[in-house]
C-alpha positions in Angstrom: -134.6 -1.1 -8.8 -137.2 -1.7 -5.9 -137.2 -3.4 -2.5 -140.0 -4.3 -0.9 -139.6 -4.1 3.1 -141.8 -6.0 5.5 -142.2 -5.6 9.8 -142.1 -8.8 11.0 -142.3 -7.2 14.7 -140.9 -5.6 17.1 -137.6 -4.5 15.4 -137.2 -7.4 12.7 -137.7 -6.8 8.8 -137.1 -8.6 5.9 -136.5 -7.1 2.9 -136.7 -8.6 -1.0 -135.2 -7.1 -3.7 -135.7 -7.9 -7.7 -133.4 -10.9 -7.3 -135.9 -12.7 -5.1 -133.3 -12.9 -2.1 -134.9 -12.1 1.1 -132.2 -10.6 3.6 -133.4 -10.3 7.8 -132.5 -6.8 9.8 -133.0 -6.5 13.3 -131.8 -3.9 15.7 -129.7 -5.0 18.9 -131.2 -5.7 22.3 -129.8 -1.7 23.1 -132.5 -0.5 20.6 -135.2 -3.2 21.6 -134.5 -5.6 18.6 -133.6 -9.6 19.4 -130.3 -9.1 17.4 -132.0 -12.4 15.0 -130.8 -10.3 11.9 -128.0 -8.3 10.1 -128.1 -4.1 11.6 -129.0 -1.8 8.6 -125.3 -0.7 9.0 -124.1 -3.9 8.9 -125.6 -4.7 5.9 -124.2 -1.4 4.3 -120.7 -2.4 4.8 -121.5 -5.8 3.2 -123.4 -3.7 0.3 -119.7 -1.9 -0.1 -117.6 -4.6 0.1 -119.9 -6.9 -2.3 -119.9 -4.3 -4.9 -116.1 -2.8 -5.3 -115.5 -7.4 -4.7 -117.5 -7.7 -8.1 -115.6 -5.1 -9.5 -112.8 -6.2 -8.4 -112.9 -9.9 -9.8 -114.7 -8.5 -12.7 -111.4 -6.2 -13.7 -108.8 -9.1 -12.9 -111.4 -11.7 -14.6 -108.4 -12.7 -16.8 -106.0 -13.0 -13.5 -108.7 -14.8 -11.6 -106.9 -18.1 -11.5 -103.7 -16.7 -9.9 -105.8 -15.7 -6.7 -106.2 -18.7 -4.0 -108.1 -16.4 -1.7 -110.0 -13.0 -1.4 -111.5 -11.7 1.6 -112.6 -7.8 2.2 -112.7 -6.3 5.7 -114.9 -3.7 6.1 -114.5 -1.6 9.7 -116.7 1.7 9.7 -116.7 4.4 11.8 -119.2 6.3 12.9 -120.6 9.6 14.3 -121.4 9.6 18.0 -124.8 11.9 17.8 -127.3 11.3 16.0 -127.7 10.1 12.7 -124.8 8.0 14.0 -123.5 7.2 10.1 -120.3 6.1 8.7 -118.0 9.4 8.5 -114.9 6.9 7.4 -114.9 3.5 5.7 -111.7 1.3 5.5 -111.9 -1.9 3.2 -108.9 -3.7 3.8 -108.4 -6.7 1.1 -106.8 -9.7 2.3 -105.2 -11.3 -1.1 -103.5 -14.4 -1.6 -101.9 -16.0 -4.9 -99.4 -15.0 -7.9 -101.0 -11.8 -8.6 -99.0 -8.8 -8.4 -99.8 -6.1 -6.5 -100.2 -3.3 -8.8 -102.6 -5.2 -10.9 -105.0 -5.5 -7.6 -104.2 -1.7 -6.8 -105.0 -0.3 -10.6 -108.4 -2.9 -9.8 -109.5 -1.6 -6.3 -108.7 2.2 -8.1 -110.8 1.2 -11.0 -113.6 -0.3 -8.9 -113.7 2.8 -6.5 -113.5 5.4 -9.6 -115.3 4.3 -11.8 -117.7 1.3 -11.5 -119.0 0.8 -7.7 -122.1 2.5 -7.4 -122.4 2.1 -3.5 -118.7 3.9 -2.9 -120.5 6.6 -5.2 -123.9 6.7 -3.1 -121.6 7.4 0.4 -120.5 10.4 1.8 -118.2 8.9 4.2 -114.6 8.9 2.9 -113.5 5.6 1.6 -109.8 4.5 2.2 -108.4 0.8 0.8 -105.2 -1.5 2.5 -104.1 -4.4 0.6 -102.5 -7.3 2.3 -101.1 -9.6 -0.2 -100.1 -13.2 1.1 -99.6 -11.8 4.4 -97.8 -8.7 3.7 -98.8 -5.4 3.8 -98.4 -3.3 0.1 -98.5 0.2 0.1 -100.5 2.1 -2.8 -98.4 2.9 -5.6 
């Protein structure tokens, strides 16, 4: 897998992967970009909750018509000194439909384990909440 990343000034870059998709970056005004992209950080939380998302829907592929609605938060924190990453993830998926819960739970588990390659490419701990049609559902 390659991407290809091009300056297109100042702070803005555009990078193209194999899929042909070209995705803008640009640092905020407090690091001299224009803000007129996604922040590299930004765009590693989407990276994290796209990929355990495909899992997801790929594991409950069967159960996909019993889900109305299925949105992951991602909220990061980060070190404050430099390199400032992400020392804690939490992806909080917001569920609604006629699924039960442990079925999106074994899922996210699944996802996390064994098949999301960008959870496995992070050192920063990884930690999940499901909210299913407006409730809060502990692991089991």
């Amino acid at each position: 897998m390659k991407v290809m990343t091009t300056w297109n000034g100042k702070r803005l870059f555009t990078s193209v992967g194999d899929s042909g998709y070209p995705v803008g970056m640009d640092a905020t005004p407090k690091y001299g970009g224009d803000g007129k992209g996604a922040t590299p950080m930004e765009l590693l939380l989407a990276g994290l909750a796209g990929c355990i998302g495909i899992d997801v829907t790929m594991i409950l592929d069967q159960f996909l018509g019993q889900i109305t609605s299925l949105e992951i938060e991602a909220d990061g924190t980060r070190k404050e000194q430099n390199p400032t990453g992400f020392t804690a993830i939490e992806l909080i998926f917001c569920v609604e439909g006629e699924i039960p819960d442990y079925r999106i739970w074994k899922a996210i588990e699944m996802g996390k384990e064994k098949y999301c390659a960008v959870s496995d490419s992070l050192k920063a701990d990884i930690s999940f909440k499901l909210i299913l049609n407006g409730q809060e559902i502990a692991r089991p």
